[in-house]
N, C-alpha and C positions, 0 to 999 in steps of 0.2 A: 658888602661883598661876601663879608664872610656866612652874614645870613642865606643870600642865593647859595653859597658850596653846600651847607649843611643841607636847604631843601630837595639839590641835586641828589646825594649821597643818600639819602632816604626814600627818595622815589626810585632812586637804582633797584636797593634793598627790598623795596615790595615788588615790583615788576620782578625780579629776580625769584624772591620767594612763592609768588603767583606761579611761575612757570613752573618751579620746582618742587609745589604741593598739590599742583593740579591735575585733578585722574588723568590716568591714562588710557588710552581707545586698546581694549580688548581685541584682538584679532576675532570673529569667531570662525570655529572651528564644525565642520562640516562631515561627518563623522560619515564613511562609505557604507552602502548597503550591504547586509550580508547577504551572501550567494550560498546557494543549497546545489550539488551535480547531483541530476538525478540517477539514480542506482537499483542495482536490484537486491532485493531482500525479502526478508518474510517478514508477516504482522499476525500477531496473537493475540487472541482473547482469551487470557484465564479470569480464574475464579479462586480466591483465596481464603483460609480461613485456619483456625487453629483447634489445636483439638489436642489430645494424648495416648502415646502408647501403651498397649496393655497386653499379654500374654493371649493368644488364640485360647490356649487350654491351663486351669488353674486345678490348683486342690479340689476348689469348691465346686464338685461334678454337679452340673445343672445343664438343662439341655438351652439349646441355644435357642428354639424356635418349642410353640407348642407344637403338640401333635398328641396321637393315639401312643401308650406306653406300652410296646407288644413283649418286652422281655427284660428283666434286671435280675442282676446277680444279688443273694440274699448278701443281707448287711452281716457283716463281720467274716466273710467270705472272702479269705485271701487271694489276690491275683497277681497277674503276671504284667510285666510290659507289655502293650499293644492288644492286651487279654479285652474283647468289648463287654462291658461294666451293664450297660442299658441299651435297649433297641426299639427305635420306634419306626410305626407303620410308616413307610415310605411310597406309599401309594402317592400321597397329594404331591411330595416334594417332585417324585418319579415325574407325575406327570407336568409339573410346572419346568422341568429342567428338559422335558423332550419337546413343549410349546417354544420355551428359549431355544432350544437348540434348531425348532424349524422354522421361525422365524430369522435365527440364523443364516441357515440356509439359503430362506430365500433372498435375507440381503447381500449376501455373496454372488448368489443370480442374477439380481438385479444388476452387481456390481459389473460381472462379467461381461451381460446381455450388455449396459450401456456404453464399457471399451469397444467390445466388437463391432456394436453400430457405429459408434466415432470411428472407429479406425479405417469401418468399410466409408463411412461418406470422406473423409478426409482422402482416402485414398482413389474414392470418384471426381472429388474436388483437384488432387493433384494433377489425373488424368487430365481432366478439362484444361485444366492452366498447361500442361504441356500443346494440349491441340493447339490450344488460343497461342502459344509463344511462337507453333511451328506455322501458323496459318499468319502471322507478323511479319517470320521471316519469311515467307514464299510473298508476301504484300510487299515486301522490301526489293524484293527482287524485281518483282514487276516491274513495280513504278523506277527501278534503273533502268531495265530495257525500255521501257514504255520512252523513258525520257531521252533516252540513245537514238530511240528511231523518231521521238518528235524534231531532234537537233539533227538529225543525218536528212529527215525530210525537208526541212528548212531550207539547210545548204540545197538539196538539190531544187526547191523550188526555184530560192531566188536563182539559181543557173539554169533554170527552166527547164530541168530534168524531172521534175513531179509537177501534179497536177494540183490545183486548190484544192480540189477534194480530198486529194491524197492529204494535202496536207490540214484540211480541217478533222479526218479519221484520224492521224496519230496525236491531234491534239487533244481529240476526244477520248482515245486506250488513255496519255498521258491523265487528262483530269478523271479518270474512272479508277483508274491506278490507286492515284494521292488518294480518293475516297476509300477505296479499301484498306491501304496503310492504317487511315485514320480508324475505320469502323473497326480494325484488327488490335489497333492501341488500344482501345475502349475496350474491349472484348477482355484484353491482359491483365486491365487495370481490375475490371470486373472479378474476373476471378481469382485475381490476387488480395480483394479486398474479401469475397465471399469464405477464401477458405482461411484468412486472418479471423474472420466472425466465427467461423465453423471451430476452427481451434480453440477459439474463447470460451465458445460455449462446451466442449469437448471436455475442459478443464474444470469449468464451473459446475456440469454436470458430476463428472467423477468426485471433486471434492464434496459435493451433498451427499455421494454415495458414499464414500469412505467415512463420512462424520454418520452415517446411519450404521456402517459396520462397526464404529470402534462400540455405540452406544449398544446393538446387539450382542458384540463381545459381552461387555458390560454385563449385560443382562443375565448370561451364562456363569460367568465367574466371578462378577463383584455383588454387595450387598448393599439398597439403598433403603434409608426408611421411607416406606408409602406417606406418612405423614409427618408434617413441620410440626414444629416446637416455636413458640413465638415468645423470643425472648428479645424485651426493650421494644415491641412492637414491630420487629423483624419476623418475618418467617427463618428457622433454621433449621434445615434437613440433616441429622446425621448420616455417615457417610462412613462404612468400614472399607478396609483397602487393606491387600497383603502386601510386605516388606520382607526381602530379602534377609535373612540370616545373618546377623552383626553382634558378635559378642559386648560389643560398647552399647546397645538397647537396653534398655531399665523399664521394667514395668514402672508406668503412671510419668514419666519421661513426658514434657510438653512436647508438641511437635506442629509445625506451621507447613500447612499443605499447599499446593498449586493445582490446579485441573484446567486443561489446554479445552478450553468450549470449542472457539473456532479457529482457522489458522488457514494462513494462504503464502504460498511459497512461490518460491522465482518470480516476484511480482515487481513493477516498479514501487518503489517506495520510496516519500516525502515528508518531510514535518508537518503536522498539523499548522503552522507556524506560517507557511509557504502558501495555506489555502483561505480564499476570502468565499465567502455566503452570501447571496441574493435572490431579490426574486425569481432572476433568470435562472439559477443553478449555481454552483462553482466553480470557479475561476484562478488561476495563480498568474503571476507575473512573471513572463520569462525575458531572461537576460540575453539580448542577440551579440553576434560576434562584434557590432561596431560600435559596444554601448550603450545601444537603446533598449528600448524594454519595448514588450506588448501584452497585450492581455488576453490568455489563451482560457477557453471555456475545460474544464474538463470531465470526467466521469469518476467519482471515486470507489471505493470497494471496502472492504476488511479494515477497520482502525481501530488502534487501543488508545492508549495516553496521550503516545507522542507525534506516533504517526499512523500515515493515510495511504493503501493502496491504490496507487491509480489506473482504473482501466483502458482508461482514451484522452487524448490530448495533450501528453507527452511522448516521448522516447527515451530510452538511455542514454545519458551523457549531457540531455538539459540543464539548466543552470535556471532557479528560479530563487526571484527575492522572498526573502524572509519577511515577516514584518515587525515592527518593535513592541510589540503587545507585551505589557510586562515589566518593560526597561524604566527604569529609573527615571525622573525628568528633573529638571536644572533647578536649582534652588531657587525658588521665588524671591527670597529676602536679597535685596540689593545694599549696598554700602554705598553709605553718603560720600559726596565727594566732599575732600575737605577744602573749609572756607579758605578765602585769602587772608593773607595778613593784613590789620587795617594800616593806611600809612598816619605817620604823623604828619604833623604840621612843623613848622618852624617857635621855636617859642618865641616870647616877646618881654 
């Protein structure tokens, strides 16, 4: 008897300790997409690089550029502030600085010439969309009356006050009616869609201009070197540029520059993060109001680092998923579950 108690009392002990060393079921965890609203913003391309500060004008009088030396002050010849020291023939600079400057011009021309064309087609385009809205609602009215006198011919039919004719004519104004409504719809859609394109291109136009005015600017009042320097198997172009007046500048001062290449404003803007790549084109995944998702094609424009402007196939205030490109993934290495305790036996 007393053998049976002990081999109860030990089979308790392992069953017991079985349940109580035995893994336990992980919930997992289902971690929610992240959502992007889309917004408007701007997207830039610069260009960076480092370089150093150094005084426009030093002790050491040298000219900055060659040329013809049409005049200098003899050496040991005292001067004044602002006294000119050397003079060179300005002929070649003369006339490189009147080619910038008309070429200048004519990117200002151009700039001018391509607003006034937008503004003139935009403002034919708006005309048209007002016709097309007022020719809608004169369609709208129609087909009320039209539909007033098919229901007023009706009753008097069935009371045998009009004729079948009468009443196959107002059924026919009715369905001629509905057709121009509809042809008048299409008409609105039309040229609400035409001068949406008209604007876009209006904008994308003006922006190629104004990136050909800053670089004319440029041309006029900054200094580039015609030729790179290849250093580490880079090309590198230096690049002088004037600064504003700051008692805290030190000649030979490092100094790390920015240069805005392209840039595009009031645009929709999305993470690069948000956009997938195929053969068809690119696409994002938009979040709809009941939870689901769809897969909308889009057009993109202007991207740096992070993000993508996009031209077509959003709006503002979309909500598109991100994707996890990046994120960290789960530890491969799993932990053993531990063994059970062995049981004993009974001794003997």
């Amino acid at each position: 008897m007393r053998r049976w108690f002990l081999l109860l009392v030990l089979l308790g002990l392992g069953v017991g300790g079985y349940f109580l060393l035995r893994p336990k079921r992980v919930a997992q965890v289902v971690e929610a997409p992240e959502v992007y609203t889309v917004v408007r913003g701007e997207v830039r391309v610069t260009v960076s690089g480092s370089g150093s500060l150094a005084p426009w004008q030093t002790l050491d009088v040298r000219p900055e550029v060659q040329g013809l030396l049409r005049s200098v002050v003899e050496e040991g010849t005292w001067v004044e502030k602002g006294q000119v020291l050397a003079e060179l023939d300005p002929t070649s600079f003369r006339q490189a600085l009147e080619e910038a400057q008309a070429d200048l011009a004519k990117v200002e021309a151009a700039l001018a010439n391509t607003r006034a064309q937008g503004e003139s087609a935009l403002a034919s385009l708006k005309a048209s969309l007002k016709s097309a809205e007022v020719a809608y609602a004169n369609a709208q009215a129609s087909l009320s009356t039209a539909q007033r006198n098919l229901e007023a011919t009706r009753l008097l039919y069935q009371a045998g006050g009009a004729s079948q004719q009468a009443l196959l004519e107002a059924e026919a104004a009715y369905a001629s009616a509905r057709r121009s409504l509809e042809n008048a719809e299409v008409s609105v859609r039309a040229q609400q869609e035409a001068l949406a394109l008209r604007e876009a291109q209006l904008r994308e136009d003006l922006r190629i201009q104004e990136a050909a005015l800053v670089q004319a600017r440029l041309a006029v009042a900054e200094s580039i070197s015609p030729q790179g320097e290849t250093v580490n198997n880079i090309p590198v172009f230096k690049v002088a540029v004037s600064l504003a007046p700051d008692p805290r500048f030190r000649s030979g001062m490092s100094a790390d520059g920015e240069i805005v290449v392209r840039e595009a404003k009031d645009v929709l803007v999305i993470p690069k993060r948000a956009v997938e790549r195929g053969q068809g084109g690119a696409y994002v995944t938009r979040l709809l109001p009941d939870g689901s998702t769809e897969r909308v094609p889009v057009t993109l424009g202007l991207e740096d680092n992070t993000r993508v402007a996009v031209l077509e196939g959003l709006k503002e205030g979309d909500q598109v998923i991100l994707s996890r490109r990046g994120a960290t993934g789960s530890n491969s290495q799993q932990q053993r579950p531990p063994e059970p305790l062995p049981l004993m036996g009974p001794g003997r």
